[in-house]
C-alpha positions in Angstrom: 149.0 -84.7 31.1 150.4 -88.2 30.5 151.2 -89.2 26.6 149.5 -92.0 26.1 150.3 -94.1 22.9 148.8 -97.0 21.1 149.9 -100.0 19.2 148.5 -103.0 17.3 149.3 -106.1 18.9 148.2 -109.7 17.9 147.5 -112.8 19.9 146.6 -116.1 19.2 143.2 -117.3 19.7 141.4 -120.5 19.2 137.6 -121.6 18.4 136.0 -124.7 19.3 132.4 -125.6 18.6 130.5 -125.8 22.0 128.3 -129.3 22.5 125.5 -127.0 23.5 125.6 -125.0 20.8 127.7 -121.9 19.7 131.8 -121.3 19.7 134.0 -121.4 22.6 137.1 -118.6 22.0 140.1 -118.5 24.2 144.1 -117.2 23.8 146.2 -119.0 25.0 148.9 -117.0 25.6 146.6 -114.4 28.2 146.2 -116.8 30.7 142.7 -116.8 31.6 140.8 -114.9 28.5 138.1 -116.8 26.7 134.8 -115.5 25.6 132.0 -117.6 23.7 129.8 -116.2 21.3 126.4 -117.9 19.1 128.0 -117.7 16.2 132.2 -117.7 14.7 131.5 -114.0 13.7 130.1 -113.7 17.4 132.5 -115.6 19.2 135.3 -113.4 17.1 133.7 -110.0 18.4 133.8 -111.2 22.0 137.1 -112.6 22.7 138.5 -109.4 21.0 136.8 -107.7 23.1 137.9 -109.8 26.3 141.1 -109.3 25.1 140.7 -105.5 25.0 139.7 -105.5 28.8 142.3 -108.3 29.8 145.2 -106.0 28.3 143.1 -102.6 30.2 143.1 -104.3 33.6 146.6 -105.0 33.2 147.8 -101.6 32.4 145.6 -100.6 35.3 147.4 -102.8 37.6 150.8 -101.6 36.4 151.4 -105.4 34.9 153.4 -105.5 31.6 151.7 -106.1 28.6 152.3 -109.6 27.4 153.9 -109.3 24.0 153.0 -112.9 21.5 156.2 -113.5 19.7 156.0 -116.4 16.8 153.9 -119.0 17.7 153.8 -122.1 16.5 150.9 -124.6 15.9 150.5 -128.4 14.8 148.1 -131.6 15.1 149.1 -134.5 16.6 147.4 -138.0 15.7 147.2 -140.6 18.5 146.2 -144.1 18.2 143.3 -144.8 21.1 141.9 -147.7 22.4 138.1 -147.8 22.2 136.5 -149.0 25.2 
């Protein structure tokens, strides 16, 4: 029977208030995972989650598991015109 071992791993992830209501999640770095969730603590438990799946499908697909080095992150102010 196959060894199997397990590591913590940590990804980015990002929250943005939803216009309807509720918290958009998403990590950037695993293309395609994003969750949503009523509240932050919501929205928290979900994307983990995601991301738990996300890394499962790729392991079942025999993909490598993306490993987040340093990242980086900054805010950039623009001047806009108003129309």
């Amino acid at each position: 029977m196959k060894n199997i071992s397990k590591k913590t791993l940590s990804y980015t992830v990002f929250y943005q208030a939803d216009s309807e209501g509720g918290y958009v999640s998403f990590a950037p770095f695993l293309h395609g995972c994003h969750s949503q969730g009523d509240t932050l603590e919501d929205a928290e438990k979900n994307i983990k989650e995601a991301i738990e799946l996300y890394l499962e499908s790729l392991i079942e697909n025999g993909e490598d598991i993306p490993i987040e080095e340093k990242t980086f992150s900054g805010e950039i102010k623009v001047l806009a015109s108003s129309q």
